[in-house]
MARTORMI-987635 format. One record per residue (C-alpha): y, x, z; residue number from 0; residue in one letter. Coordinates in nm, 3 decimals. Example, Ala and Ser with C-alpha at 12.3 -4.5 7.8 and 13.67 -1.06 7.14 Angstrom:
% residues 2
+---------+---------+---------+--------+------+
:       Y :       X :       Z : nudren : dovo :
+---------+---------+---------+--------+------+
:  -0.450 :   1.230 :   0.780 :      0 :    A :
:  -0.106 :   1.367 :   0.714 :      1 :    S :
+---------+---------+---------+--------+------+
***
This chain:
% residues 333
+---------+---------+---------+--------+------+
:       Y :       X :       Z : nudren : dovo :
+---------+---------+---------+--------+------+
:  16.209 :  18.963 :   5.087 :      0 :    X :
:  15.973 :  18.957 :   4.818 :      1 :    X :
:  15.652 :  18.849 :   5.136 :      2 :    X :
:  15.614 :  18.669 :   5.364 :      3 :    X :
:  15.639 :  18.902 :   5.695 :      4 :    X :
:  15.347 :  18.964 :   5.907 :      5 :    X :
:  15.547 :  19.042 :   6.274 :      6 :    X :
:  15.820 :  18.952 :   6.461 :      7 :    X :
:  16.004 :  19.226 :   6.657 :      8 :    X :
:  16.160 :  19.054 :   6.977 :      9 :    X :
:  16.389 :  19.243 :   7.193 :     10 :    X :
:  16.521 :  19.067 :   7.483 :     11 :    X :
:  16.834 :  19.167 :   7.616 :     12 :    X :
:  17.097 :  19.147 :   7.846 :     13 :    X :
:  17.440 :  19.329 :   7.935 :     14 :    X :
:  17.332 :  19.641 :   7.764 :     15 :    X :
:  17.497 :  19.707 :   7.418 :     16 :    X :
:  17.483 :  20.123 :   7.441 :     17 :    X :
:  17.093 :  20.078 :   7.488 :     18 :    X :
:  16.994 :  19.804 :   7.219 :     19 :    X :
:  17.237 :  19.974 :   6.966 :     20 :    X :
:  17.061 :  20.257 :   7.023 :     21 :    X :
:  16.696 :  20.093 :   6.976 :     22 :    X :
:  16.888 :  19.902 :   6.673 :     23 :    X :
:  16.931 :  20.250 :   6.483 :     24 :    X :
:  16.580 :  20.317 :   6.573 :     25 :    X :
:  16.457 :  20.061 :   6.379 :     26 :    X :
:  16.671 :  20.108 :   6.101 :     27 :    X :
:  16.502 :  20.376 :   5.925 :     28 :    X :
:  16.153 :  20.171 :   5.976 :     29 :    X :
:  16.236 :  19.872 :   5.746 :     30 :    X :
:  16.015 :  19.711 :   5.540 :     31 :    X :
:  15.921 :  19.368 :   5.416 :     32 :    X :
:  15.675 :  19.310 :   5.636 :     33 :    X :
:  15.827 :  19.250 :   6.005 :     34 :    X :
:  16.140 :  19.039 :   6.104 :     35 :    X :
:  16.379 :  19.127 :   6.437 :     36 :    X :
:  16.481 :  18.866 :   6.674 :     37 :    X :
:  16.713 :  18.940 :   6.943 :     38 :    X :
:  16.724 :  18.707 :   7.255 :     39 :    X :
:  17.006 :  18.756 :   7.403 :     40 :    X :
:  17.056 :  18.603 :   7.797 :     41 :    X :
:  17.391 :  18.565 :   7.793 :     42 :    X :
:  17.495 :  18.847 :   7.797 :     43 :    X :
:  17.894 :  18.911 :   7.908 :     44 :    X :
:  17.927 :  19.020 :   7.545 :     45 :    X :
:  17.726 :  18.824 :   7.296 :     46 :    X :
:  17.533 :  19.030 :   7.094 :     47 :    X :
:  17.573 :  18.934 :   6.797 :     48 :    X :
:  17.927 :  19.037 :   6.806 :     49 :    X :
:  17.907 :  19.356 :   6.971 :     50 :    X :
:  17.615 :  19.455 :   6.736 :     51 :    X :
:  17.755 :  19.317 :   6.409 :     52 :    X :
:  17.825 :  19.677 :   6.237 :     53 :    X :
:  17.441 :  19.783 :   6.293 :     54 :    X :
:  17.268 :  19.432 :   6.252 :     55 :    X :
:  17.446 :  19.394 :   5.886 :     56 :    X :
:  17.236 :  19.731 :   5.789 :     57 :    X :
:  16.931 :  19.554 :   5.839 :     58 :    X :
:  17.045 :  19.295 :   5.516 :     59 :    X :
:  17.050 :  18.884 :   5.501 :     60 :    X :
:  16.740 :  18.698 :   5.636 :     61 :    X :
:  16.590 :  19.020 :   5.842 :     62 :    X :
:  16.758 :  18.958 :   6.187 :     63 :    X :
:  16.826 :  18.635 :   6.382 :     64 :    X :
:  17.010 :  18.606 :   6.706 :     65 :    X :
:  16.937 :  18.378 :   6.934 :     66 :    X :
:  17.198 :  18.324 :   7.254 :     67 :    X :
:  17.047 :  18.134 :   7.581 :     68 :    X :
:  17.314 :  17.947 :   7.699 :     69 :    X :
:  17.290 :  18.077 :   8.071 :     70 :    X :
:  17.090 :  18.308 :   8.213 :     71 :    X :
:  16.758 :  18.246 :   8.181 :     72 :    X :
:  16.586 :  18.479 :   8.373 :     73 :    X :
:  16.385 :  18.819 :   8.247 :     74 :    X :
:  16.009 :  18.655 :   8.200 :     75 :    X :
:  16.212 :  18.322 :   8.069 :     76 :    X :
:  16.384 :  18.580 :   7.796 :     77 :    X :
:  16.048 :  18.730 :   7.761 :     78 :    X :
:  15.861 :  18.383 :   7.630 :     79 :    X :
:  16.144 :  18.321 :   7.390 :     80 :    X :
:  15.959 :  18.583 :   7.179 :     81 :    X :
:  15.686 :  18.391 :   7.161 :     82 :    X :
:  15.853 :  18.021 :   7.117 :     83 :    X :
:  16.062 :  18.188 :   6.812 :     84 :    X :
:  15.857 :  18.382 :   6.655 :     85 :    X :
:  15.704 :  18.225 :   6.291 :     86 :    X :
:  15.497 :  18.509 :   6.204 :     87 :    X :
:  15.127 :  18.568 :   6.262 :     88 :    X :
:  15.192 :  18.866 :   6.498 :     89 :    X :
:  15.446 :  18.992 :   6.733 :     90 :    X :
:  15.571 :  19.279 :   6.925 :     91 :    X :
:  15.864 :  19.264 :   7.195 :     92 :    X :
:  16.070 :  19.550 :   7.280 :     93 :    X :
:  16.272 :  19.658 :   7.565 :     94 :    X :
:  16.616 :  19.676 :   7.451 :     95 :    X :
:  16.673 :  20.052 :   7.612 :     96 :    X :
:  16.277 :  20.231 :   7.584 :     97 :    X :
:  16.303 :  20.491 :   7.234 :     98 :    X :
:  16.051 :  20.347 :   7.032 :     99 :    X :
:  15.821 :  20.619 :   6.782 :    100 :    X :
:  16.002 :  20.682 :   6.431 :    101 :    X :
:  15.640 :  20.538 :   6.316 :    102 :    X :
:  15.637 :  20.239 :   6.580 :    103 :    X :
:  15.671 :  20.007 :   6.326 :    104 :    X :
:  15.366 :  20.189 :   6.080 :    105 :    X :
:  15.189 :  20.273 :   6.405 :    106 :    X :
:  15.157 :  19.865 :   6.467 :    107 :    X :
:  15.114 :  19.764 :   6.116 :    108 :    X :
:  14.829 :  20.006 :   6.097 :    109 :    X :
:  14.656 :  19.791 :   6.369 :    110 :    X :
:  14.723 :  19.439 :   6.238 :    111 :    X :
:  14.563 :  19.588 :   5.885 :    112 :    X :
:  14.221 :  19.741 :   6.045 :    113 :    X :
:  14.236 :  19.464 :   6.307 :    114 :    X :
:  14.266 :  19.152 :   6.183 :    115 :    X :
:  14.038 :  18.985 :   6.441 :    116 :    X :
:  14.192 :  19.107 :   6.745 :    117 :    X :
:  14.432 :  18.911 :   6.963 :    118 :    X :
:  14.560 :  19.206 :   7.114 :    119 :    X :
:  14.658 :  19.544 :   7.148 :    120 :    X :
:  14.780 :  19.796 :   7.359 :    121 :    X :
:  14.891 :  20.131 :   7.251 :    122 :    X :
:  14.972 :  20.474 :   7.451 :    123 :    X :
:  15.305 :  20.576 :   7.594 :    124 :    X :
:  15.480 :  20.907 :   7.817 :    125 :    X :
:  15.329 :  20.642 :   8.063 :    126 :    X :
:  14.993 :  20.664 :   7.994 :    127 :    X :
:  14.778 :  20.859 :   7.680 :    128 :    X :
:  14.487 :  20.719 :   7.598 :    129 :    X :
:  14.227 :  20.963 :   7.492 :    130 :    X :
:  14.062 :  20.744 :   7.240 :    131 :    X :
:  14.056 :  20.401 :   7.053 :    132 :    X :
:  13.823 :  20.123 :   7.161 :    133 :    X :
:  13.794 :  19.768 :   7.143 :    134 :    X :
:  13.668 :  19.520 :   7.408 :    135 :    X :
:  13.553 :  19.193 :   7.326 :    136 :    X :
:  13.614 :  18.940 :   7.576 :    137 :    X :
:  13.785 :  18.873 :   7.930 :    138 :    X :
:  13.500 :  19.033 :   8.135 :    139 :    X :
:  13.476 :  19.304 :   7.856 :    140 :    X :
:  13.829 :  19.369 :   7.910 :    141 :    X :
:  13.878 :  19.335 :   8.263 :    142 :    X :
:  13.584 :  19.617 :   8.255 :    143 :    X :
:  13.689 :  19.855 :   8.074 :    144 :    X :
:  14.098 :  19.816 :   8.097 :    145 :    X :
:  14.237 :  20.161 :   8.142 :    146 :    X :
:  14.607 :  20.166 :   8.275 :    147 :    X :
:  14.768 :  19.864 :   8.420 :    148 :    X :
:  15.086 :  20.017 :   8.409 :    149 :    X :
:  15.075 :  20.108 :   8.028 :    150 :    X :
:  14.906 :  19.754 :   7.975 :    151 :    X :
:  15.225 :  19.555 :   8.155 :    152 :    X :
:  15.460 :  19.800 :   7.939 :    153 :    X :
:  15.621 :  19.597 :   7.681 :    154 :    X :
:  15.629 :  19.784 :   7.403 :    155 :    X :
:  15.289 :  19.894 :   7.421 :    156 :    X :
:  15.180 :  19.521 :   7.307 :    157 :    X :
:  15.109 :  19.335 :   7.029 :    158 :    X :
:  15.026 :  18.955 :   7.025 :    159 :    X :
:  14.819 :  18.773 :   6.774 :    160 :    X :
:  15.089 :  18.484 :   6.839 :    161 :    X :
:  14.873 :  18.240 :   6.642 :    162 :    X :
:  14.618 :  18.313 :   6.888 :    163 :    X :
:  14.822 :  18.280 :   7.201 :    164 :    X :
:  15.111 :  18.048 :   7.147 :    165 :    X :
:  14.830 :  17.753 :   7.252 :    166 :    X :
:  14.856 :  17.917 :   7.604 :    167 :    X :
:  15.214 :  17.955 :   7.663 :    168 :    X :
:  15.263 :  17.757 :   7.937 :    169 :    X :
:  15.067 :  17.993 :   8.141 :    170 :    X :
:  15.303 :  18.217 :   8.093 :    171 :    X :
:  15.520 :  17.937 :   8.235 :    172 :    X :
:  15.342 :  17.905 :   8.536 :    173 :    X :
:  15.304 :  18.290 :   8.597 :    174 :    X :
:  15.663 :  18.405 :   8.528 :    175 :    X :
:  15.709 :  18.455 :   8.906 :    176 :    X :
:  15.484 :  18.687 :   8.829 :    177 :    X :
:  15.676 :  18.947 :   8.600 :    178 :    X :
:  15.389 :  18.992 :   8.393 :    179 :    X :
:  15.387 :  18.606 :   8.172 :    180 :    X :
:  15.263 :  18.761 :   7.828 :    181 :    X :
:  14.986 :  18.924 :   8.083 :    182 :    X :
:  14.936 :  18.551 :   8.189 :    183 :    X :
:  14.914 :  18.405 :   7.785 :    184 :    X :
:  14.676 :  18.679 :   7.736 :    185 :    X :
:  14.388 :  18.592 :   8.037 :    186 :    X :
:  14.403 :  18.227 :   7.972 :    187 :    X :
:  14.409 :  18.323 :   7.600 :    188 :    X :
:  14.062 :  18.541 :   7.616 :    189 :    X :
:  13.927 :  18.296 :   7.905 :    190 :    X :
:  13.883 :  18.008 :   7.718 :    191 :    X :
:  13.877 :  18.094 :   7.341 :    192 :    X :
:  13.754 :  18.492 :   7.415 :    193 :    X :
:  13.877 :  18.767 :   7.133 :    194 :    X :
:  13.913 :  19.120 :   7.042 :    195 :    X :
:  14.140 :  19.333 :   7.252 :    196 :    X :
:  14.274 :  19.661 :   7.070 :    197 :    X :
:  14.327 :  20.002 :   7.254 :    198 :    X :
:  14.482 :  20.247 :   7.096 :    199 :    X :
:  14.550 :  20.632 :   7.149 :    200 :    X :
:  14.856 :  20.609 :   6.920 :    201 :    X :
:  15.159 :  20.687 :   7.142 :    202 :    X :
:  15.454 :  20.484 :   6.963 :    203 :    X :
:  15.699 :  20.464 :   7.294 :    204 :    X :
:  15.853 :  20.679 :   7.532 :    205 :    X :
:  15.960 :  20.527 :   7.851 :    206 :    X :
:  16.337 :  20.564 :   7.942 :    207 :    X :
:  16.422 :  20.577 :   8.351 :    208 :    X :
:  16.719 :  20.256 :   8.351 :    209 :    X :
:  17.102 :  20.348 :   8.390 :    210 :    X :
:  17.193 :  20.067 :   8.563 :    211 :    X :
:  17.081 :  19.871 :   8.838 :    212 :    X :
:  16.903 :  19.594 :   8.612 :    213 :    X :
:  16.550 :  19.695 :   8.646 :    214 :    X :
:  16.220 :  19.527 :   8.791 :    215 :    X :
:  16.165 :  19.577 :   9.151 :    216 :    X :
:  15.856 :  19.757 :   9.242 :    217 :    X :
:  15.851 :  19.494 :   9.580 :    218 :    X :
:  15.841 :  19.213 :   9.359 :    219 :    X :
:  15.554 :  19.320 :   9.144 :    220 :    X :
:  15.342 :  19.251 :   9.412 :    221 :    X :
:  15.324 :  18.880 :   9.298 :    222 :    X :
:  15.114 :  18.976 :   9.012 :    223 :    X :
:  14.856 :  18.971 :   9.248 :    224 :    X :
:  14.849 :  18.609 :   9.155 :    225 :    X :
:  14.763 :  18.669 :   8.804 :    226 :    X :
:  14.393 :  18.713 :   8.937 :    227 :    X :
:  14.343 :  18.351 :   8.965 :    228 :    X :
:  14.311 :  18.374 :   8.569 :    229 :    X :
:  14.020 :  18.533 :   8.584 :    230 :    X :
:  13.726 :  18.319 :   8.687 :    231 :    X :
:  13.463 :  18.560 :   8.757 :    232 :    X :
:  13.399 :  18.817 :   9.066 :    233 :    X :
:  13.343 :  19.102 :   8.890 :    234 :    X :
:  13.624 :  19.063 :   8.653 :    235 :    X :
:  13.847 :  19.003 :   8.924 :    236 :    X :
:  13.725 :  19.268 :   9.128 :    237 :    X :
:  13.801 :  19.524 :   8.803 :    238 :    X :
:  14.114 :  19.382 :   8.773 :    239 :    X :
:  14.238 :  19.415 :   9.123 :    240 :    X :
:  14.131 :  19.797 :   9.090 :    241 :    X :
:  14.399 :  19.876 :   8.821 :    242 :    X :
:  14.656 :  19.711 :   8.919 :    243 :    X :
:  14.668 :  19.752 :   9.299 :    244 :    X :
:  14.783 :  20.135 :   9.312 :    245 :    X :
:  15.064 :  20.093 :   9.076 :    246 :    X :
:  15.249 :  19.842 :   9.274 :    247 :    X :
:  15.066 :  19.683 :   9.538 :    248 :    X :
:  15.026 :  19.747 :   9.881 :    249 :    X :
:  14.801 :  19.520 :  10.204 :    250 :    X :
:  15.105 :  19.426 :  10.349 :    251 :    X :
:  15.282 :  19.241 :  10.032 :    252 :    X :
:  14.971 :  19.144 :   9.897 :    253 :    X :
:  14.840 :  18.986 :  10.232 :    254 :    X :
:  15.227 :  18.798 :  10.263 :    255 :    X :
:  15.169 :  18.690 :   9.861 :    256 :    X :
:  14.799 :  18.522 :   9.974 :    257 :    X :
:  14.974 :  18.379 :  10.327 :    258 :    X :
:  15.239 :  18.199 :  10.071 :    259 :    X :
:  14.978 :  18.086 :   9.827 :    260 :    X :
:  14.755 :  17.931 :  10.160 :    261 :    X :
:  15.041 :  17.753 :  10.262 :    262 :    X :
:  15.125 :  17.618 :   9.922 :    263 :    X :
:  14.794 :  17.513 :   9.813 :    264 :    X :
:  14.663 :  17.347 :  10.135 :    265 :    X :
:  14.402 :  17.623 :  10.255 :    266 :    X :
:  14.394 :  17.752 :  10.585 :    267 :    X :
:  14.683 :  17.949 :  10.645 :    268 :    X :
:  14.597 :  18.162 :  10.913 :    269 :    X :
:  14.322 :  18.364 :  10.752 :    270 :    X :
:  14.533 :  18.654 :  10.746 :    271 :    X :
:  14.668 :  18.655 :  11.084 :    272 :    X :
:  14.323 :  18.594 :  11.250 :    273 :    X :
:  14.191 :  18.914 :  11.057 :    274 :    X :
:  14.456 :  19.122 :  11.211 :    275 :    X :
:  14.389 :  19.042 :  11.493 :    276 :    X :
:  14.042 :  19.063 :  11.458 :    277 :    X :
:  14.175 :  19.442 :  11.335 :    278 :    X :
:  14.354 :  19.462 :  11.659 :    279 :    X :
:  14.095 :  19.375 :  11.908 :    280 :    X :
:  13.774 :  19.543 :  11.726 :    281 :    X :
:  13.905 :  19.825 :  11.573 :    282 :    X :
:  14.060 :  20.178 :  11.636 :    283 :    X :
:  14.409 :  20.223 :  11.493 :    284 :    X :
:  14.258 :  20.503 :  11.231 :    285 :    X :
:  14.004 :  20.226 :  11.063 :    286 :    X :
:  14.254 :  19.940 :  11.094 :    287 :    X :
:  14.369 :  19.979 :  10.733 :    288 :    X :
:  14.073 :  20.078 :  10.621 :    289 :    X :
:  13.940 :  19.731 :  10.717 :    290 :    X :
:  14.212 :  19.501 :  10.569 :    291 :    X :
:  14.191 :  19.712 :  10.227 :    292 :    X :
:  13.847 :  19.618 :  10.209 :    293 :    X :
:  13.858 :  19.302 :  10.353 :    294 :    X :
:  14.151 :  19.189 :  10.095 :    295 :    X :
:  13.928 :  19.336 :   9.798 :    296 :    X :
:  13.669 :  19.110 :   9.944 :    297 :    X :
:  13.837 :  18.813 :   9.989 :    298 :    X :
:  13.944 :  18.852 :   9.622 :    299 :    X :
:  13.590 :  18.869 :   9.475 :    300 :    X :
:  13.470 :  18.597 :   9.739 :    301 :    X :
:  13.778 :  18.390 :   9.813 :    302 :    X :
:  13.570 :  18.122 :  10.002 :    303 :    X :
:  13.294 :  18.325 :  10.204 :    304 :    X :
:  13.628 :  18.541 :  10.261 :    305 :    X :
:  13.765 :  18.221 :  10.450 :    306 :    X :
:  13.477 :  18.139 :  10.641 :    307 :    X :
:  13.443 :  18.494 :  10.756 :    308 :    X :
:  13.827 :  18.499 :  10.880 :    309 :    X :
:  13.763 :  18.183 :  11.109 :    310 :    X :
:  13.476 :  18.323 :  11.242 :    311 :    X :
:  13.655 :  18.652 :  11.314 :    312 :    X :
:  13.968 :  18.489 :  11.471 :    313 :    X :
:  13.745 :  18.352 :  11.749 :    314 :    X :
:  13.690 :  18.669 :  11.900 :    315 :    X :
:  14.110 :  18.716 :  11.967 :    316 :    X :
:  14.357 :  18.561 :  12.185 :    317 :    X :
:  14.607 :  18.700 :  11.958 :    318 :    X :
:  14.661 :  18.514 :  11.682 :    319 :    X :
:  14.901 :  18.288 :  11.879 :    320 :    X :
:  15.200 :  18.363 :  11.720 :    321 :    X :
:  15.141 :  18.248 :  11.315 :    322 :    X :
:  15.504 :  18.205 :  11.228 :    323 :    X :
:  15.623 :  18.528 :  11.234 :    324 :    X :
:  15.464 :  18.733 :  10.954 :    325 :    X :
:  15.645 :  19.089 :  11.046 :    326 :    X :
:  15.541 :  19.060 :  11.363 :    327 :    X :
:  15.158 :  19.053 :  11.304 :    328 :    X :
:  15.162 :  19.325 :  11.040 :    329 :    X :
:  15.351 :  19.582 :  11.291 :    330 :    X :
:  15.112 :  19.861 :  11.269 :    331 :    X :
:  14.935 :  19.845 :  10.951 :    332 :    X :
+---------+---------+---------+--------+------+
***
């Protein structure tokens, strides 16, 4: 290559060889000498690199590396490979079974060239089509004026200034109970050193429903919740809790995610029980939920008056007895 490359393409990948040859011929037709492909591959039953070795020798010498993980490491710990491997200013990672745009690769160059500034960018997918292109500037700026949580958590949607936000990858560390760890990189990322965000109306993926069984659980994305602990301010929080809580949150898991975190960190651990049964004792059965959506959207912008409100509340209930048994008190919401 006669340059030095501008991106790494990461796919990470595991036990599916029909689905990343078939993103592997996708790319083929796209290559230039400005973007590099790694392939993480978490041990899979058949290592890629042999499986793949007819399609990954079109790509030439020095374009592809495969790296192996020597168990299982985990989706978000095959995710943040990307990010450990990659050398070049800027990356992308790509599911290893979404079809990718015959101009994915242009589509994302295009933004590094008129971008240069930016730390990251999101484009538009069958998920979600953005109307038009805008940048934010900033986390409350793009906490504000985010648009589709579910396109935003999309992998191939991203790019990464990895420059940028390899300083922060331990966050992603921390968060990868999470499912979302780039998500993590990025808040601490524009928290403490701020940056351009990119949103584009270019569509450059289609999403593809999973064969197989191997696919994130909707129940488990309700950890992600978590993620708002990035964000230091009310209102950002408050935005961000908007967009991501009717794609895969609902009270129940997200009031059994804060119980968890309560009991981990030390703070009072009843707060949730004693507001339903503050629910129970105060409130018809019809405004129940009503109540503990608000309340929960409350106790995320004020975490601490939220506390003090719940102790207060729980005095007016004898029936908050029983705060082992976390099924139990939700029966009816």
């Amino acid at each position: 290559m006669s340059n030095q490359p501008l991106l790494t393409v990461a796919i990470p990948t595991y036990n599916r060889p029909k689905q990343l040859g078939q993103t592997l011929l996708r790319l083929l037709p796209q290559i230039n000498d400005n973007w590099i492909l790694h392939i993480h591959d978490n041990c899979s039953d058949q290592p890629v690199a042999e499986c793949q070795a007819e399609i990954l020798a079109q790509f030439g010498s020095g374009r592809v590396r495969v790296f192996r993980n020597v168990v299982n490491i985990g989706l978000c710990g095959n995710i943040l490979r990307g990010f450990e491997h990659a050398v070049t200013p800027w990356l992308s990672i790509l599911a290893d079974d979404d079809e990718i745009a015959p101009d994915y690769l242009a589509a994302v160059l295009q933004a590094i060239g008129n971008h240069p500034d930016m730390v990251f960018a999101t484009f538009s997918s069958t998920i979600f089509a953005r109307p038009a292109d805008f940048v934010t500037d900033g986390l409350a700026d793009f906490c504000a004026r985010m648009d589709n949580w579910s396109n935003l958590l999309f992998l191939p949607c991203g790019l990464y200034n990895r420059l940028a936000m390899v300083p922060h990858l331990r966050h992603g560390y921390i968060y990868a109970y999470s499912l979302g760890p780039q998500i993590a990189i990025l808040l601490q990322c524009l928290k403490e050193n701020g940056g351009k965000c990119f949103f584009s109306s270019r569509k450059v993926v289609t999403f593809v429903s999973p064969e197989d069984v191997v696919s994130w659980s909707r129940l488990n994305l309700n950890v992600m919740a978590l993620l708002l602990e990035l964000i230091p301010d009310r209102a950002g929080r408050l935005a961000f809790y908007d967009q991501m809580r009717p794609y895969f949150m609902n009270r129940r898991e997200l009031a059994f995610q804060l119980i968890h975190r309560a009991k981990k960190t030390g703070e009072d651990a009843t707060c949730i029980f004693d507001v339903r049964a503050f629910c129970q004792t105060c409130f018809r059965p019809n405004l129940r939920g009503l109540f503990v959506h608000f309340f929960l959207r409350y106790l995320v912008a004020h975490p601490r008056l939220g506390l003090k409100f719940i102790r207060f509340s729980g005095k007016f209930s004898s029936q908050a007895e029983d705060k082992d048994t976390a099924a139990e008190l939700f029966k009816g919401i």
